[in-house]
C-alpha positions as CSV (number, residue, x, y, z in Angstrom):
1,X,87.2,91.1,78.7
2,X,88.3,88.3,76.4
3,X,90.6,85.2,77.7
4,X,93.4,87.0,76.3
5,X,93.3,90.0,77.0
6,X,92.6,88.7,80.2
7,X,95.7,86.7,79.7
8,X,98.0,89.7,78.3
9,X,96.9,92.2,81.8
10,X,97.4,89.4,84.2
11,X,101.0,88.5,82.8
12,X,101.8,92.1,82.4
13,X,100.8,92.5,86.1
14,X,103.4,89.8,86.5
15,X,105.9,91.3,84.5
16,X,105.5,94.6,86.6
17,X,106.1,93.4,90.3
18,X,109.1,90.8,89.0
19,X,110.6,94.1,87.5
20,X,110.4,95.5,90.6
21,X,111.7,92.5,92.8
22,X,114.9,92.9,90.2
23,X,115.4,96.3,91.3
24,X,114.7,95.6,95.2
25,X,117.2,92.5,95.0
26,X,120.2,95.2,93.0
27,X,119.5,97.5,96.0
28,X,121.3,99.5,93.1
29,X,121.1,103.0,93.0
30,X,121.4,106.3,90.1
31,X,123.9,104.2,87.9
32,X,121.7,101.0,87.9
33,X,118.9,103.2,86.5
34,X,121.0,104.2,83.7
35,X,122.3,100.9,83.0
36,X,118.7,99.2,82.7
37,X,117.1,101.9,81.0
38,X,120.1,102.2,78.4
39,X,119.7,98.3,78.2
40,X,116.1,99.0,77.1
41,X,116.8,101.9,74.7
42,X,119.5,99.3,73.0
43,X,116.8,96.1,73.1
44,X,113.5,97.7,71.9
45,X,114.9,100.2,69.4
46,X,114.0,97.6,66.5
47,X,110.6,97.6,67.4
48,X,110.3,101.2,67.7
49,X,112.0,101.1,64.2
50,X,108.9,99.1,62.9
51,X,106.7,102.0,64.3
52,X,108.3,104.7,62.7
53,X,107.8,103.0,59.1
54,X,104.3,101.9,59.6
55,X,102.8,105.1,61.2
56,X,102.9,107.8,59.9
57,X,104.9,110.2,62.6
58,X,104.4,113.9,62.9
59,X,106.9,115.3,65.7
60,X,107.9,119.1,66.4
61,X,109.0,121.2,69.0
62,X,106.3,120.8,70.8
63,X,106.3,117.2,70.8
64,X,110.1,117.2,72.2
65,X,109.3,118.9,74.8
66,X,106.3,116.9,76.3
67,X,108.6,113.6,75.8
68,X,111.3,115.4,77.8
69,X,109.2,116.4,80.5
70,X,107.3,112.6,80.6
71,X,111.5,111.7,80.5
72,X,111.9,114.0,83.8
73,X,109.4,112.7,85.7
74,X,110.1,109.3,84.9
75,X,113.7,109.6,85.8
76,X,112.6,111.1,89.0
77,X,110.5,108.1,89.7
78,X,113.0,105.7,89.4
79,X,115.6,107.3,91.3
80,X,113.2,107.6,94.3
81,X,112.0,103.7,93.8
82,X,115.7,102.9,94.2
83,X,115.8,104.6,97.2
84,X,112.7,103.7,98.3
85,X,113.5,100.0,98.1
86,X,117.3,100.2,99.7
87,X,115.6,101.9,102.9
88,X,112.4,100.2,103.4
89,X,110.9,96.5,102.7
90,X,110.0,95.3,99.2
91,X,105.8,94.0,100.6
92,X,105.8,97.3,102.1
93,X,106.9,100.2,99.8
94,X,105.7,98.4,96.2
95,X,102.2,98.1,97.2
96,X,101.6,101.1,99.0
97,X,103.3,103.2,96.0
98,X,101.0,101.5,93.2
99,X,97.7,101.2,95.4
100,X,98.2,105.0,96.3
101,X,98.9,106.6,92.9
102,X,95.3,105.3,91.4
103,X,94.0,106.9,94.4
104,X,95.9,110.3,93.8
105,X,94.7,110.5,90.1
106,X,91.0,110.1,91.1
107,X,90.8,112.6,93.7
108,X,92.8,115.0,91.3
109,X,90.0,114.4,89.0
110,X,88.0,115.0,91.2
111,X,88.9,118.5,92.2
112,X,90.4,119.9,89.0
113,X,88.8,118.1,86.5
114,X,85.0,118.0,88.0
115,X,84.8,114.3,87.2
116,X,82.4,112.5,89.2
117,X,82.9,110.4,92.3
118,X,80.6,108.0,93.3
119,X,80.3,105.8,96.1
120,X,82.1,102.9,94.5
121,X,85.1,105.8,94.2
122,X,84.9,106.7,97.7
123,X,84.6,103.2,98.9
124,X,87.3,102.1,96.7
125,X,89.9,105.4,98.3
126,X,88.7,104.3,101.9
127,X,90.0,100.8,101.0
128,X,92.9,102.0,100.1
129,X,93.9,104.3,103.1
130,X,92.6,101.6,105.5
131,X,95.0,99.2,103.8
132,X,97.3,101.6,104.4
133,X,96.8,100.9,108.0
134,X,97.3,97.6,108.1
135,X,100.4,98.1,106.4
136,X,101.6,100.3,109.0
137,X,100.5,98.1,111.8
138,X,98.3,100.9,112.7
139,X,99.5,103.5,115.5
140,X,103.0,101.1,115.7
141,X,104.2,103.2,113.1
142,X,104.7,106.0,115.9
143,X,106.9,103.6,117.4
144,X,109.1,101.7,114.9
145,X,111.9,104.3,113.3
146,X,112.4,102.1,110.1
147,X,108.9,101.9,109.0
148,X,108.0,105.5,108.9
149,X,110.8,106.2,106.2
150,X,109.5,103.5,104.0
151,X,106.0,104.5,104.0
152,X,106.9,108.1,103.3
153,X,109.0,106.4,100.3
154,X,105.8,104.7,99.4
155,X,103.4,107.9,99.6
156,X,106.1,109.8,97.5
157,X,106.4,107.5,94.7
158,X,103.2,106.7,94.3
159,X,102.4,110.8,94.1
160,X,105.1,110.1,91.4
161,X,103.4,107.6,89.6
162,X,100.0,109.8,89.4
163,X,102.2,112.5,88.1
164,X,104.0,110.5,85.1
165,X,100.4,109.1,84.4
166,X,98.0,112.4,84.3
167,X,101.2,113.9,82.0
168,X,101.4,110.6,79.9
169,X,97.5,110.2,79.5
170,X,97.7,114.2,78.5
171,X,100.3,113.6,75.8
172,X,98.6,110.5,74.2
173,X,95.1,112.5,74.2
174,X,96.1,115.6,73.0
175,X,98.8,114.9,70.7
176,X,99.7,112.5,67.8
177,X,102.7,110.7,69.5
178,X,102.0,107.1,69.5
179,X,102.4,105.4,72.8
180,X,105.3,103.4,72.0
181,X,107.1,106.2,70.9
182,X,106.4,108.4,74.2
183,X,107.3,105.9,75.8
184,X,110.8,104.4,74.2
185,X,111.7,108.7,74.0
186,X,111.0,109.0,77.5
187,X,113.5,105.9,77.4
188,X,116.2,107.2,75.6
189,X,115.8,110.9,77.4
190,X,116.7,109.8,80.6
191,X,119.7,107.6,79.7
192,X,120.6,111.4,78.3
193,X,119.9,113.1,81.5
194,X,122.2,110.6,82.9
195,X,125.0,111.1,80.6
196,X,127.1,113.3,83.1
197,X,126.3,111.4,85.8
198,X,127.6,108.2,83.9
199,X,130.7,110.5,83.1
200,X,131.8,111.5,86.1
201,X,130.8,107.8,87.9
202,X,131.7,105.3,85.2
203,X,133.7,103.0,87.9
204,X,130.5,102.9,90.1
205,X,129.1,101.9,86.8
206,X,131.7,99.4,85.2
207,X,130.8,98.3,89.1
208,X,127.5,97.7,88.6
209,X,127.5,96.2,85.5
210,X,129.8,93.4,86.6
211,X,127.8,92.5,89.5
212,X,124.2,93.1,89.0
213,X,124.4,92.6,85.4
214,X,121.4,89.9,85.7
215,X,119.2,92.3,87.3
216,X,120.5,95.2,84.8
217,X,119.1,93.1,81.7
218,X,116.1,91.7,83.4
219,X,115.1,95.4,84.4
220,X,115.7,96.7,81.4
221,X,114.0,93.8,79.1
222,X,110.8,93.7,81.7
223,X,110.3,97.5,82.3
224,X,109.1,98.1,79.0
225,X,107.7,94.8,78.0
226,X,104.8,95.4,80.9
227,X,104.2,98.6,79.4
228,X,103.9,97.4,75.7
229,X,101.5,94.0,76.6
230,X,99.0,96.4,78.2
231,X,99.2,98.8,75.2
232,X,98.2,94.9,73.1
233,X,95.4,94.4,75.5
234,X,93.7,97.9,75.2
235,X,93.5,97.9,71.4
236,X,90.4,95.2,72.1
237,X,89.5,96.3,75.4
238,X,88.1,98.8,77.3
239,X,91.1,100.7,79.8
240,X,88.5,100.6,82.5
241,X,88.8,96.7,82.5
242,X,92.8,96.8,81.9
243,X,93.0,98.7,84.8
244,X,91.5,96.9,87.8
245,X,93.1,93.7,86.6
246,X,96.4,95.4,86.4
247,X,96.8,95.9,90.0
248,X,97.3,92.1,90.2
249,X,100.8,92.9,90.6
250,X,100.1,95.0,94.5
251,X,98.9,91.5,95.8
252,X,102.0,89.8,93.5
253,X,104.6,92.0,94.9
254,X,103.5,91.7,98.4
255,X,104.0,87.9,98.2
256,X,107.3,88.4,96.3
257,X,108.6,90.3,99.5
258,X,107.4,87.9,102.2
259,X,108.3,84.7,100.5
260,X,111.5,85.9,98.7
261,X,113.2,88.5,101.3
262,X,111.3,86.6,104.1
263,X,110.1,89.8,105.3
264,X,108.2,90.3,108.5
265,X,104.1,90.3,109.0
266,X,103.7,88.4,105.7
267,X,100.0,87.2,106.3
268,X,99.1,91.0,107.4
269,X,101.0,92.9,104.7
270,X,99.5,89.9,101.9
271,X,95.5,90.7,103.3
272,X,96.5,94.7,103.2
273,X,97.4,94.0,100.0
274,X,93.6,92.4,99.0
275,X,92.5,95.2,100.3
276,X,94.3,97.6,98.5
277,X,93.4,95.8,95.4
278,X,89.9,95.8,96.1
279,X,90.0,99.1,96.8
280,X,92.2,100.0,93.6
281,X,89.4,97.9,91.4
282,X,86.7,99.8,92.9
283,X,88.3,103.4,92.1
284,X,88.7,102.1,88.3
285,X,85.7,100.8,87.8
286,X,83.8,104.2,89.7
């Protein structure tokens, strides 16, 4: 991997868990997903503009509906994050949701696409569950009421991740729809989706927008742009160096949580996160 590309995955990493950290801090809910994702739709439609005129776009039926259902799951996703991060801590839910959705699209390989894997897969997966562990403080998770919810959270999100990324890497493989176009229409969908919702809560909105406007534009502006600087590393390099490096942001967002919420068992949650990184690495590269 050149420095840059090296450069371009370790900022987008970054990019990814401050994102997040926006969206922990809002402790927003349903209308401050559709005020950050209309914010994107508003900020990167020039450059999606510049797509449209220099590639040459084929789009039909069928392509509609694939960017709908990406747009569905999406939606779902960030919903459930929102959730996720107004019940549990920011260390704990963010890193267990990104470690465990490489691990979900491996094994699902695995089983229904015969792909192979190796030891360096299976060592990688029992990194991750064991850094799971830690996480949970082990069998203190039978005992403390408000950490169970958030690892569930965790679990469930980052099944949801897998999902949006096996139906993503399906659409870009099979079809002609360029990346940024999947993903600026899976954008723009769910600010549709929302529409009613927006309707029939626009004071919870106007609400929103006057108090967590920072974290509106700074979600909005960063989603995408994490997305888009990986799509710029890829064209020179291989995704099976993007992606190890990428999971950066697990160890980022752990220290995010403990230094910036000052949330409890930093040091313990910081080495699970290592581990899950070690273990995320050695899934991609397997």
């Amino acid at each position: 991997m050149s420095t840059w590309a090296l450069t371009l995955v370790v900022i987008s990493a970054t990019i990814h868990a401050t994102w997040n950290f926006l969206a922990k801090r809002s402790s927003g809910g349903t209308s401050f997903v559709w005020l950050y994702m209309l914010v994107s739709a508003v900020i990167y439609s020039p450059l999606v503009i510049i797509v449209i005129v220099v590639v040459d776009i084929k789009f039909g039926w069928l392509e509609l509906g694939l960017i709908l259902a990406s747009a569905c799951l999406h939606l779902l996703y960030a919903i459930t994050l929102q959730k996720g991060y107004r019940i549990g801590d920011f260390s704990l839910v963010y890193p267990i949701a990104r470690g465990i959705g490489p691990m979900i699209i491996a094994i699902t390989a695995f089983f229904l696409l015969d792909e192979e894997l190796n030891w360096l897969g299976k060592l990688g997966i029992f990194c991750i569950v064991f850094s799971v562990f830690i996480f949970t403080g082990g069998l203190r998770i039978l005992r403390e009421k408000t950490v169970l919810p958030a690892i569930l959270y965790g679990l469930l999100i980052g099944c949801m991740i897998a999902s949006y990324s096996l139906l993503d890497k399906y659409i870009v493989s099979v079809t002609v729809i360029h990346p940024i176009l999947l993903s600026y229409g899976s954008i723009v969908g769910q600010v549709v989706l929302l529409i009613p919702f927006a309707n029939k809560h626009w004071q919870k909105i106007r609400q929103d927008w006057k108090y967590l406007k920072l974290e509106t534009i700074g979600v909005g502006i960063l989603n995408p742009l994490a997305y888009i600087l990986i799509l710029i590393a890829m064209v020179t390099t291989p995704v099976s160096y993007v992606s190890p490096v990428r999971e950066l942001s697990i160890f980022i967002g752990a220290v995010l949580g403990v230094v910036f919420f000052k949330e409890n068992f930093g040091r313990r949650r910081m080495i699970a996160a290592a581990i899950m990184v070690i273990g995320v690495i050695a899934v991609a590269l397997s």
